[in-house]
C-alpha positions as CSV (number, residue, x, y, z in Angstrom):
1,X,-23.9,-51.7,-62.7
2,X,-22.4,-48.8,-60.4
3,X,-20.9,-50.1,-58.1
4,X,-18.5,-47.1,-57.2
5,X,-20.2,-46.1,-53.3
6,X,-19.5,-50.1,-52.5
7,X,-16.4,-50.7,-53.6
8,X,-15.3,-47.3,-52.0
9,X,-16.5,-49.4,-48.7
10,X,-15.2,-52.2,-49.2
11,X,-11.6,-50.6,-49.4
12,X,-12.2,-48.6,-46.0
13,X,-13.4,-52.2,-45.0
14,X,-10.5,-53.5,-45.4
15,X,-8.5,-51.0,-43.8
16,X,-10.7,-51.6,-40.6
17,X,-9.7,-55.1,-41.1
18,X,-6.1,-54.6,-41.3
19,X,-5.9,-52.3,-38.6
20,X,-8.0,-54.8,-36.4
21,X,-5.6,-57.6,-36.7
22,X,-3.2,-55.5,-36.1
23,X,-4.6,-54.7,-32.9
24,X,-5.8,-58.1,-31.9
25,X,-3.4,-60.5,-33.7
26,X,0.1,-58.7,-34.7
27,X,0.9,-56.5,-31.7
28,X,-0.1,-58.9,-28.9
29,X,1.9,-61.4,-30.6
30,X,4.7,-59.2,-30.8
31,X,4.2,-58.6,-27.0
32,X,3.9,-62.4,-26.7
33,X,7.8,-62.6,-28.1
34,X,8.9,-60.1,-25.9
35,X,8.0,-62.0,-23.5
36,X,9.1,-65.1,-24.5
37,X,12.3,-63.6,-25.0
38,X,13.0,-62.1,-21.4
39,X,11.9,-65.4,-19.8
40,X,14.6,-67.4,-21.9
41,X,17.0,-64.6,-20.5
42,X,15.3,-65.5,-17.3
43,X,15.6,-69.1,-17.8
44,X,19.1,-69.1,-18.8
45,X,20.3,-66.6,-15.2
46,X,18.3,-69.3,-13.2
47,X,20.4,-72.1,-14.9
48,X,23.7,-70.4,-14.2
49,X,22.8,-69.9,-10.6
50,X,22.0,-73.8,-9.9
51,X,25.2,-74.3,-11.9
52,X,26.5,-71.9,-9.6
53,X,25.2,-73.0,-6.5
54,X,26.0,-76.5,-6.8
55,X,29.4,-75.4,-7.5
56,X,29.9,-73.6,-4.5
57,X,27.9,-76.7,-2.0
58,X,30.7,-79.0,-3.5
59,X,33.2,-76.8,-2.2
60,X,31.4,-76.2,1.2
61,X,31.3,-80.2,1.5
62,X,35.1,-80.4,1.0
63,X,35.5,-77.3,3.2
64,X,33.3,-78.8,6.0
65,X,35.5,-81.9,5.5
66,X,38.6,-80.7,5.5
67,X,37.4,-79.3,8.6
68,X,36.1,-82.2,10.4
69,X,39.8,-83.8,9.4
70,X,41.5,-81.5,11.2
71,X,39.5,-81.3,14.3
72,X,40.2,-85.5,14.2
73,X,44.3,-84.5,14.2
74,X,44.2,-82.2,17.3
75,X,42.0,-84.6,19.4
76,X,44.5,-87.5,18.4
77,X,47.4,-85.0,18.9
78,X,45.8,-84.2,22.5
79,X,45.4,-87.5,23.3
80,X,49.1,-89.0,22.1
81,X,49.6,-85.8,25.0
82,X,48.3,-88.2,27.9
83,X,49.0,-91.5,27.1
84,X,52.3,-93.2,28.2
85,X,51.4,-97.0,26.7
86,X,52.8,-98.0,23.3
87,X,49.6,-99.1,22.0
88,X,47.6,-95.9,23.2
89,X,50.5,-94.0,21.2
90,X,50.2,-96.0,18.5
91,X,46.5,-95.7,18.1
92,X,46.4,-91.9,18.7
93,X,49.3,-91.6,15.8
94,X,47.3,-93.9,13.5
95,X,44.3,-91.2,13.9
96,X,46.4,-89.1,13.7
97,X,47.9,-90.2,10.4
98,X,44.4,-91.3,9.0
99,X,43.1,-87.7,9.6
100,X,46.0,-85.9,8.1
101,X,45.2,-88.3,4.9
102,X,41.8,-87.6,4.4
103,X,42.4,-83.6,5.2
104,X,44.9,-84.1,2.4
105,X,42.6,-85.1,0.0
106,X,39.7,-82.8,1.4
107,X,42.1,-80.1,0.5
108,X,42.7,-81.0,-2.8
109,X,39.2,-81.4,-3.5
110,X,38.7,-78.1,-2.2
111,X,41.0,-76.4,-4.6
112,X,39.4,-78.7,-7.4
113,X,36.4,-77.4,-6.8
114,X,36.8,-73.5,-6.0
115,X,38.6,-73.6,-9.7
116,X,35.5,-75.6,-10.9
117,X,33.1,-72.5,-9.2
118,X,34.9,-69.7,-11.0
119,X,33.9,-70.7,-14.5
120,X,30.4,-71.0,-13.2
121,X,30.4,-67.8,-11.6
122,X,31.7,-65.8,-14.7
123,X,29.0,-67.4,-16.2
124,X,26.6,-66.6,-14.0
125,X,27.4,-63.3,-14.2
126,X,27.7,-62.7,-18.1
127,X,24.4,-64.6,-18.3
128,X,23.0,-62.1,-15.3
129,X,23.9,-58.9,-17.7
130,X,22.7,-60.7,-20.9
131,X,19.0,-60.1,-18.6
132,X,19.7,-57.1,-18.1
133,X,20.3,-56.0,-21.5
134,X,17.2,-58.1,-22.9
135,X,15.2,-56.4,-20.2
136,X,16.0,-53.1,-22.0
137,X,15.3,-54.2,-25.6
138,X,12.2,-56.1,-24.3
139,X,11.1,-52.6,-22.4
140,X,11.6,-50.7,-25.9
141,X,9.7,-53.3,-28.0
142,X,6.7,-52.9,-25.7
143,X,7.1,-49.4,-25.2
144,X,6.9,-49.1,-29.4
145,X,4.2,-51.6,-29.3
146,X,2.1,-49.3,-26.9
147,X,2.6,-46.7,-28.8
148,X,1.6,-48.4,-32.2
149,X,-1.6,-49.6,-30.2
150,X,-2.6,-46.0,-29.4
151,X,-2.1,-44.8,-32.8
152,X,-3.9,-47.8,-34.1
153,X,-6.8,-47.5,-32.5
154,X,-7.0,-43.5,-33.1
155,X,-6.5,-44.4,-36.8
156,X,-9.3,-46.8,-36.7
157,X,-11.6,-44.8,-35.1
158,X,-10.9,-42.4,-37.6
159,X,-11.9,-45.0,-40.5
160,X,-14.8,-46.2,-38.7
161,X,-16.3,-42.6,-38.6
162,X,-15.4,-42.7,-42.5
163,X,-16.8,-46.2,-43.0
164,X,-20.7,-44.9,-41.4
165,X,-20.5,-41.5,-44.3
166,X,-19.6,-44.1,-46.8
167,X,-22.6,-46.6,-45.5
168,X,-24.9,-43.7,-46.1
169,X,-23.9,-43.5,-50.2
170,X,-24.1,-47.8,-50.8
171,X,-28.0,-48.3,-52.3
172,X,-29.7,-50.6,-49.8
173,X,-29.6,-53.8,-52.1
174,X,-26.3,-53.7,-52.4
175,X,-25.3,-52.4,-48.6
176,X,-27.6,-55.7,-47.6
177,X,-26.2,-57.9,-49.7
178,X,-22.6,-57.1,-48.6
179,X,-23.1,-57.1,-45.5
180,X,-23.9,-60.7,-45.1
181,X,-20.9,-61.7,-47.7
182,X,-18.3,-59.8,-45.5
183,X,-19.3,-62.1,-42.5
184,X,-17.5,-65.2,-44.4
185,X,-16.1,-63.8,-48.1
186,X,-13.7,-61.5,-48.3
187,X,-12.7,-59.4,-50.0
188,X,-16.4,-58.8,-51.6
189,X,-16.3,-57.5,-54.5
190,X,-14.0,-59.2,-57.1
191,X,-12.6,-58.4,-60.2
192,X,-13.7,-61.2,-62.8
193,X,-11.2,-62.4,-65.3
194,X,-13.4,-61.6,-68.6
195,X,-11.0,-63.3,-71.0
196,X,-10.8,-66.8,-69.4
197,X,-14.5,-66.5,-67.2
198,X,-12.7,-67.4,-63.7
199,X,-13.9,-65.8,-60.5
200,X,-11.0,-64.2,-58.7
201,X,-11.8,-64.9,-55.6
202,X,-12.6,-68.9,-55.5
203,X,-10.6,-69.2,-58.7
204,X,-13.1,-71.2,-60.7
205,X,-14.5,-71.4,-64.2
206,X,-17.8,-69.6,-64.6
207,X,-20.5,-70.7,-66.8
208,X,-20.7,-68.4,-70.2
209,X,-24.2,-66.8,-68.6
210,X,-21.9,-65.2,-65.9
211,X,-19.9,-63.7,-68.6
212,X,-22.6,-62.7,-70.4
213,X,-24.2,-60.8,-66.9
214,X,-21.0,-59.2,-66.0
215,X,-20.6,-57.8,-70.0
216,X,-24.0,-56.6,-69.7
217,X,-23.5,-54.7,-66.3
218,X,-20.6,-53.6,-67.6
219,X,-23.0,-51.2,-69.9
220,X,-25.9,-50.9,-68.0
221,X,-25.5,-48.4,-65.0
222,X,-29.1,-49.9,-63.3
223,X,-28.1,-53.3,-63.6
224,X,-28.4,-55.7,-60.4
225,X,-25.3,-57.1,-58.6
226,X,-23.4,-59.7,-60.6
227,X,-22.7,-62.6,-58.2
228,X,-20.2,-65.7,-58.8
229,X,-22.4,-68.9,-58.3
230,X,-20.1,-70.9,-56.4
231,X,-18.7,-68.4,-53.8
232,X,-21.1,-65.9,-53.9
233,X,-18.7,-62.8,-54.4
234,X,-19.6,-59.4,-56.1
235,X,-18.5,-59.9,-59.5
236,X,-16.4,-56.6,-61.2
């Protein structure tokens, strides 16, 4: 059985294969990580900035009330100005008091919480050039991809031009034949383990006839294809 024109096919076959997964599976996956990998740079800058932001809003809300406070001690020190009665004094200087209290503690929660913001902003800010230097390494990842893709495809075209000379030398039994295993067997053509009568490809135990066909191909240049019963594939 000679075989030699198809399994020289096969081979390029595969090569067509491998260089179409690599085009359709590996590199867009690859560009898939990239991705994946600048949005969780992304993810992580957007989560230092609420950090960040709600740092700074818990200041402003102290600020805002520290501010309030003291507008309440100059209208209570403005009107302690006018008043002559005891109980309008005493009033004014409660305010007066009350507001000074509560600025008090305003200011100390304003000085609690600008401490509490710079923490977030160093974050913010390491996390900010962490994107920046993803978006570099992501950039040179997809550059190298695009350049694998190019060569990839001018290798395969290359093969493909091969594949239609080598189509050309298969004899038209056997080019049939293989074409319709390729669809859902592969690879082919198999080498069958003579000692123990197993198929390679599906791994089972062939009857002795098998044997027996494959032996007698083995000697006989003209002989037909040589096909494991249970999977179909070329036997070798």
């Amino acid at each position: 059985m000679d075989i030699q024109a198809l399994l020289a096919l096969q081979e390029e076959d595969g090569r067509i294969r491998d260089l179409q997964r690599e085009l359709k599976t590996l590199l867009p996956a690859r560009r898939k990580a990239a991705d994946a990998r600048l949005a969780e740079a992304r993810k992580r800058v957007l989560a230092a900035e609420a950090e960040n932001l709600q740092a700074n809003r818990e200041y402003d809300r102290f600020n805002r009330q520290f501010q309030r406070d003291r507008d309440r001690m100059a209208r209570a020190e403005r009107n302690a100005t006018g008043m002559t009665g005891a109980r309008g004094l005493a009033a004014a200087d409660q305010e007066h008091r009350a507001a000074a209290e509560s600025a008090a503690a305003a200011e100390a929660g304003m000085a609690a919480a600008d401490k509490n913001r710079t923490p977030t902003e160093r974050r913010l800010d390491e996390a900010k050039q962490f994107e920046a230097e993803e978006e570099l390494a992501v950039q040179e990842i997809l550059d190298a991809a695009a350049a694998r893709k190019t060569a990839v495809e001018a290798e395969l075209e290359k093969v493909q031009a091969k594949r239609e000379a080598l189509v050309a030398a298969v004899p038209p039994a056997q080019l049939r034949y293989y074409d319709r295993l390729r669809l859902t067997r592969w690879p082919c053509a198999v080498e069958y383990n003579r000692a123990e009568g197993v198929c390679t490809g599906c791994n089972l135990v062939q009857p002795p006839s098998v044997t027996q066909a494959v032996l007698h191909a083995d000697k006989t240049p003209n002989a037909p294809l040589v096909t494991c019963p249970a999977c179909g594939r070329i036997l070798i």
